[in-house]
C-alpha positions in Angstrom: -57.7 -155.7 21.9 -59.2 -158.7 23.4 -56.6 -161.0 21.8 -53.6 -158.6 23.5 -55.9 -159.1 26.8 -56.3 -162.5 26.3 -52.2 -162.7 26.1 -51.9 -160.9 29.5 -54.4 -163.0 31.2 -51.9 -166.5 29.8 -48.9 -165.2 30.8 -50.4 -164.4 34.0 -51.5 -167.3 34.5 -55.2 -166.8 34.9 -56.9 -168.1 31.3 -55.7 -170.9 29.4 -54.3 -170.2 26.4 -55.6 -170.4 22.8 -55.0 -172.8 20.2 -54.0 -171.9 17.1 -57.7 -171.9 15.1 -58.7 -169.9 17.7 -56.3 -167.6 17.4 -56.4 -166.8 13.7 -60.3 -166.9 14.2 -59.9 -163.6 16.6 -57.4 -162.1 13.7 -60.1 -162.6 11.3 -62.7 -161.3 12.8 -60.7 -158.4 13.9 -59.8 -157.8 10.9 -63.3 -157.6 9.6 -64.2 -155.3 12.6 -61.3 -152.9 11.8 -62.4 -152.6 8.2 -66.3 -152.2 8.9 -65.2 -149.1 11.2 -63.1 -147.6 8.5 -65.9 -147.8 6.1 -68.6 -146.0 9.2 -65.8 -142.9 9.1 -65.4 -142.8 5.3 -68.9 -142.6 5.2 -69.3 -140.4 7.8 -66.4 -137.9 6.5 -68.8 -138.1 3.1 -71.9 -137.5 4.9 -69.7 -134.3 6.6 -68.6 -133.0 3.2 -71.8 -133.6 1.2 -73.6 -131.7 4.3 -70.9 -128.9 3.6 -71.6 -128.7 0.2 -74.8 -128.9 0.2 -74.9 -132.4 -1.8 -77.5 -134.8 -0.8 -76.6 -138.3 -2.8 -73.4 -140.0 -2.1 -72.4 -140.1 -5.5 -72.3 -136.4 -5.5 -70.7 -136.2 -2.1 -67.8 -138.2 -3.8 -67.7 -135.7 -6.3 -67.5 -132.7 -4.1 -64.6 -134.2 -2.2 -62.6 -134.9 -5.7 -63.8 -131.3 -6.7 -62.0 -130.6 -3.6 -59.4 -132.9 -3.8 -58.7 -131.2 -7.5 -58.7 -127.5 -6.0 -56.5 -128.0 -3.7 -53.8 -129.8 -6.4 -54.5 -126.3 -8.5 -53.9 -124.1 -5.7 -50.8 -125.7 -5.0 -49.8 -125.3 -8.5 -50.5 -121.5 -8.4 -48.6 -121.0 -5.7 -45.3 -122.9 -6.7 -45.9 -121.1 -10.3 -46.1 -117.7 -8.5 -42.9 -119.3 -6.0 -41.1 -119.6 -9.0 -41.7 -116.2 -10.9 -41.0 -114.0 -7.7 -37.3 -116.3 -7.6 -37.1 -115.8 -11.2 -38.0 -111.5 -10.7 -35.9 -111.3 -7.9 -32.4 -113.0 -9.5 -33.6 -110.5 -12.4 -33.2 -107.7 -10.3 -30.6 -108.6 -8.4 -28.1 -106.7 -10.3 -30.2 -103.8 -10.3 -30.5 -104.5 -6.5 -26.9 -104.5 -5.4 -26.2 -101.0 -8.3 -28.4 -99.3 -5.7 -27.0 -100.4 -2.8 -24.3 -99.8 -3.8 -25.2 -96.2 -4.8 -26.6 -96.0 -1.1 -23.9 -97.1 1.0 -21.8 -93.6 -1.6 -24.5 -91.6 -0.8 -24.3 -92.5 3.2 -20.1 -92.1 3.1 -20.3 -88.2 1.4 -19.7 -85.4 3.8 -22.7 -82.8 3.2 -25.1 -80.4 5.1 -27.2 -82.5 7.2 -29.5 -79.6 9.4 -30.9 -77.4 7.2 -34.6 -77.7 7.7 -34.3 -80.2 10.4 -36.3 -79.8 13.5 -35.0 -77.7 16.6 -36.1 -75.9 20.1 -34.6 -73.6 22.6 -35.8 -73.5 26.0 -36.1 -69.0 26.0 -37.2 -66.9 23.3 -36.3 -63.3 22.7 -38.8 -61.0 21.1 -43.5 -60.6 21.2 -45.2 -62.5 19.1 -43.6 -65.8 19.0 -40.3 -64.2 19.1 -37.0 -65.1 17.2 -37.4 -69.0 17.3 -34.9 -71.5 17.1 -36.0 -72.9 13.8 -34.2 -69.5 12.1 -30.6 -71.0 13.0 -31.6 -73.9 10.3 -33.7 -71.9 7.7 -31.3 -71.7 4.8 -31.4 -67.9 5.2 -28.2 -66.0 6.4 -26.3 -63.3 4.9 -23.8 -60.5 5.8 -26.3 -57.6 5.5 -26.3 -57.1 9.7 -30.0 -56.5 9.2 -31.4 -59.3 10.5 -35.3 -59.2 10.5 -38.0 -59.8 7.5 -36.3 -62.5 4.7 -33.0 -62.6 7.2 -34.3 -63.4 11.1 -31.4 -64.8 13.6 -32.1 -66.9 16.3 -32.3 -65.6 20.0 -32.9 -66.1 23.0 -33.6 -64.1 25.7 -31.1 -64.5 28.3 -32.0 -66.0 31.6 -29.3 -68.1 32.3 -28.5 -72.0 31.3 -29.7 -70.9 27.8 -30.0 -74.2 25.4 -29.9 -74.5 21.8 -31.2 -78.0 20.0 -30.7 -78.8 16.8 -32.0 -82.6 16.1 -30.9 -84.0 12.9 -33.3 -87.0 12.9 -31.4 -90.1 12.9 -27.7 -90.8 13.9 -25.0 -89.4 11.8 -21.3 -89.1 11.9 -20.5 -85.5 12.5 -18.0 -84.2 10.4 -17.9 -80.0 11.1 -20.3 -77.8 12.5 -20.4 -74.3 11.5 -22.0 -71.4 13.6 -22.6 -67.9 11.8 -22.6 -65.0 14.6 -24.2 -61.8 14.0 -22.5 -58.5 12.5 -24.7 -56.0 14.1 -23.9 -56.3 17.6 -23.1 -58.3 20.5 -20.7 -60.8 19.0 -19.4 -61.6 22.5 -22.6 -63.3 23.2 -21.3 -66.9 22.4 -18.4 -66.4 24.3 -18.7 -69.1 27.1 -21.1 -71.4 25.4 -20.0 -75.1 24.3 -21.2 -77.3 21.4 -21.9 -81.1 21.6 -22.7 -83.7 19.5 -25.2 -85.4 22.0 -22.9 -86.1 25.5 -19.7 -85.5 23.5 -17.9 -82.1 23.5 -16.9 -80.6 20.0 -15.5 -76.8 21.3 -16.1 -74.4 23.2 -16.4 -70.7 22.2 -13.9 -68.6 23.6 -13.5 -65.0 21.4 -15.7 -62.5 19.5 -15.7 -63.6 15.5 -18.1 -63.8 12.6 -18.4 -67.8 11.7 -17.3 -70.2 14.2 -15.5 -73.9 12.7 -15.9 -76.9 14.8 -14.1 -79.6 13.1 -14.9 -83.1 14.9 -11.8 -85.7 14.9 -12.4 -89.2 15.1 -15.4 -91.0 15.4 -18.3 -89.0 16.5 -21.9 -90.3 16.2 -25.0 -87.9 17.4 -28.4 -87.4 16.8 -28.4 -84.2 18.0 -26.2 -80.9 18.2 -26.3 -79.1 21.4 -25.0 -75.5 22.5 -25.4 -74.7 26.2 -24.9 -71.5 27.2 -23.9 -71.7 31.5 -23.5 -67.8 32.0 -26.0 -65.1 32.0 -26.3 -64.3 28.6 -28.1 -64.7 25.6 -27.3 -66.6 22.7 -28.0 -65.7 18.9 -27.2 -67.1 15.8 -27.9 -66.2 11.9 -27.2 -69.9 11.4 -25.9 -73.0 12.1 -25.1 -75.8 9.8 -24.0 -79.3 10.2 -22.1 -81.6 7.9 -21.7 -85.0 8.2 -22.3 -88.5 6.7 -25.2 -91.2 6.7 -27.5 -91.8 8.3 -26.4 -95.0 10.6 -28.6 -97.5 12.4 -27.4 -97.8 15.8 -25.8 -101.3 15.1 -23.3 -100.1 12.5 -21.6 -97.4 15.0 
């Protein structure tokens, strides 16, 4: 540093400059000042690690930072070994890997029920005692008896107008048909009026008194839910309703 000054002061003009001797003098005994400091911080770094380690003679500090030194080369080791087994494992199974995706992406593209079970709601309910709830249209449980309470309850609801049906299937499929089973007792003109939809897209509408309504869906028709929405003053009962479809999908696939 005092050598680089000294240079700025000469071509400045304000010192004379240095002779040769001189200058390899300054080198020298920078040299010598450069290597005196490196051996402070090596034996302060020591001094650090021995205080670390709880070792009071240098020799032992020494040996604490190659104990060290050696741990750290073992660790890497380790790792690279357990690197290389995971690579090894996963190349293994990578035939195994793709077999079940494989067997995924069949499982995803069959047609099949996808809302029995699945969770639903209704915003009325007909009947005391928590009533004939909207989880009955998805229980498994329909038949052609026309007796429709103990092992065989309907859904229903109890008629106030704007009368909603939800069933939520739980992730986004591609809806294929949806079936609705009326009941045989009675009042099959209850439907009449209400519409289905597979989220904001219309499926049908129901326009005549029948025992099993068939909405087949053409095209591509992603929902996560299946909606019936009943606008007129009636009420709206079902022994079931199933769904087919494929998937599920993520969101980025449709």
């Amino acid at each position: 540093k005092q050598w680089y000054q000294r240079r700025v002061a000469i071509t400045a003009g304000e010192a004379p400059p240095y002779d040769p001797t001189s200058v390899a003098v300054q080198l020298s005994e920078l040299r010598t000042q450069m290597r005196e400091e490196s051996l402070a911080l090596r034996e302060e770094m020591y001094s650090m690690l021995g205080s670390m380690f709880g070792v009071a003679a240098d020799n032992s500090q020494v040996e604490a930072v190659n104990q060290l030194v050696e741990e750290v080369k073992r660790y890497k080791e380790m790792t690279l070994a357990q690197t290389q087994a995971c690579t090894e494992m996963l190349q293994a199974q990578a035939p195994k890997l793709e077999r079940l995706e494989n067997m995924m992406e069949v499982a995803r593209a069959e047609v099949r029920l996808i809302s029995q079970h699945k969770l639903t709601w209704q915003n009325t309910t007909h009947g005391s005692n928590g009533g004939l709830q909207s989880d009955y249209a998805v229980d498994g449980v329909y038949t052609l008896s026309g007796v429709y309470g103990g092992d065989n309850p309907l859904q229903h609801t109890a008629g106030q107008g704007n009368e909603v049906l939800i069933v939520d299937l739980g992730a986004l499929f591609k809806i294929h048909t949806v079936k609705a089973w009326n009941r045989l007792d009675c009042c099959q003109d209850r439907p009449i009026g209400a519409y289905v939809y597979a989220d904001e897209f219309l499926i049908g509408g129901f326009n005549e008194a029948k025992n099993l309504y068939t909405f087949v869906v053409n095209g591509e028709v992603y929902a996560q839910k299946i909606i019936f929405k009943q606008p007129l003053n009636k009420q709206m009962n079902f022994i079931e309703v199933q769904v087919f479809g494929s998937g599920p999908f993520g969101e980025h696939e449709v």
